[in-house]
C-alpha positions, 0 to 999 in steps of 0.5 A, a space after each residue: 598146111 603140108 605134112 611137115 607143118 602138121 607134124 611140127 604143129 602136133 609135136 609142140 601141142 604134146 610137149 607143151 602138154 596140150 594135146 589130150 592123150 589116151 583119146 581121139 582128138 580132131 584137128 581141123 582146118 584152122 588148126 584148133 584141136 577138139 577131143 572127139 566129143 568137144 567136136 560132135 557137139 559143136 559139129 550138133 551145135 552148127 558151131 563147125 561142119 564136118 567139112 572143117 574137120 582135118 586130121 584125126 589124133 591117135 595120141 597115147 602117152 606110154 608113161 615113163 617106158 622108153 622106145 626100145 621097149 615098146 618096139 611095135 608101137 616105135 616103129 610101126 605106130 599105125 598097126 600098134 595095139 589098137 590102133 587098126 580099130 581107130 583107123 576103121 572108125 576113122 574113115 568111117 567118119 570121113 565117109 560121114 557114117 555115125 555111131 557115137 558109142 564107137 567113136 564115130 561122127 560125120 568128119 568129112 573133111 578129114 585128110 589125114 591120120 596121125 599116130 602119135 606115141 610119147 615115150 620117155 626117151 622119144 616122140 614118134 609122130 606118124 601122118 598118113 593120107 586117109 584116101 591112101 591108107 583106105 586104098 592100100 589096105 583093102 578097107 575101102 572095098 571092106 566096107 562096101 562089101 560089109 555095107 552092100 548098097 547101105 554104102 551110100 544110103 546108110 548114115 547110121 552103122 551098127 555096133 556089129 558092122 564096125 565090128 565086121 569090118 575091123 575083124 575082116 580088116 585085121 584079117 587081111 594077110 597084108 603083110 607079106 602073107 601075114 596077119 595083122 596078129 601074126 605080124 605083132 608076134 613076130 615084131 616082139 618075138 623079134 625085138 624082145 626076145 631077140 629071135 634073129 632068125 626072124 630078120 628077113 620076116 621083118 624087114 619084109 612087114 617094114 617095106 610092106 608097112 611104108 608101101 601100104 601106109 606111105 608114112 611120114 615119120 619124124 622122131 624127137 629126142 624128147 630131152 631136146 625136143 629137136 628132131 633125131 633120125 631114130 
């Protein structure tokens, strides 16, 4: 599958209420989705192997909120709330690291992440390399530092080292000399309360997002479920 047909496949699983929201889910090769604990089990059962694994979900419904609200789970959907979390657990998991209390099972098939956000007006659904997004953002280099030479022995992460490795992650100044918290604070000072003087700052963290996260974005009106350009 290209990106496209992935996009389009998760599009129809949401408005046909089959996607789970509020959890993880794993879409493998086949393109059978799993809720993560569903798939470690078959994965423990030999019913499937990590290798099968394809792209990981982040899927969060807002509830009835329209889209210009939330403006930072809109249109930046990979850094909103706690989704820098999810990518670290995430490839981790491609890595084959394990950790069930934070979400981390041996998924080393995976290609690609998706953040999929339904609103009341719009479903926005962002799909990015893994490979990529670990490279742009320093999370690669962040966990062999972290991990040292456990990097390649250590199956098993502790509670502690995911934890290292996200706060070091969230503290990387990515963003045009920002933090992942000072760019959240500046997008809703922006949009919320409508702090025009911020204009230069975000369009700077937009070309800095595309360029780290590479993203393919496609937004649906979700009264026609047909694709909208915003």
């Amino acid at each position: 599958m290209d990106r496209k047909e992935i996009v389009d496949y998760l599009a129809k699983k949401v408005f046909n209420g089959e996607l789970r929201d509020y959890h993880f889910n794993i879409m493998l090769k086949n393109k059978q989705i799993y809720f993560l604990d569903d798939y470690s089990r078959l994965v423990d059962f030999y019913k499937i192997t990590p290798e099968d694994a394809f792209v990981y979900i982040d899927f969060d419904n807002f509830n009835g909120y329209d889209s210009h609200i939330e403006g930072v789970a809109y249109l930046f959907p990979l850094i909103e709330g706690v989704s820098i979390y999810v990518i670290v657990r995430s490839y981790l998991s491609k890595l084959g690291f394990y950790n069930p209390n934070y979400y981390v099972y041996p998924a080393t098939g995976l290609k690609y992440y998706a953040a999929v956000r339904l609103f009341s007006d719009r479903l926005v659904i962002e799909l990015t390399d893994i490979d990529i997004m670990a490279t742009n953002t320093g999370l690669r280099k962040i966990i062999v530092d972290v991990l040292g030479k456990g990097v390649r022995t250590q199956k098993e992460l502790s509670g502690d080292q995911i934890r290292e490795i996200v706060d070091k992650l969230r503290h990387q100044k990515l963003f045009v000399g920002y933090d992942l918290d000072e760019v959240h604070e500046i997008i809703k000072d922006y949009y919320t309360n409508h702090n025009t003087s911020l204009i230069k700052d975000v369009l700077a963290i937009a070309n800095a997002y595309n360029r780290i996260f590479e993203p393919y974005r496609v937004v649906y009106d979700t009264a026609t479920r047909q694709q909208v350009l915003m």
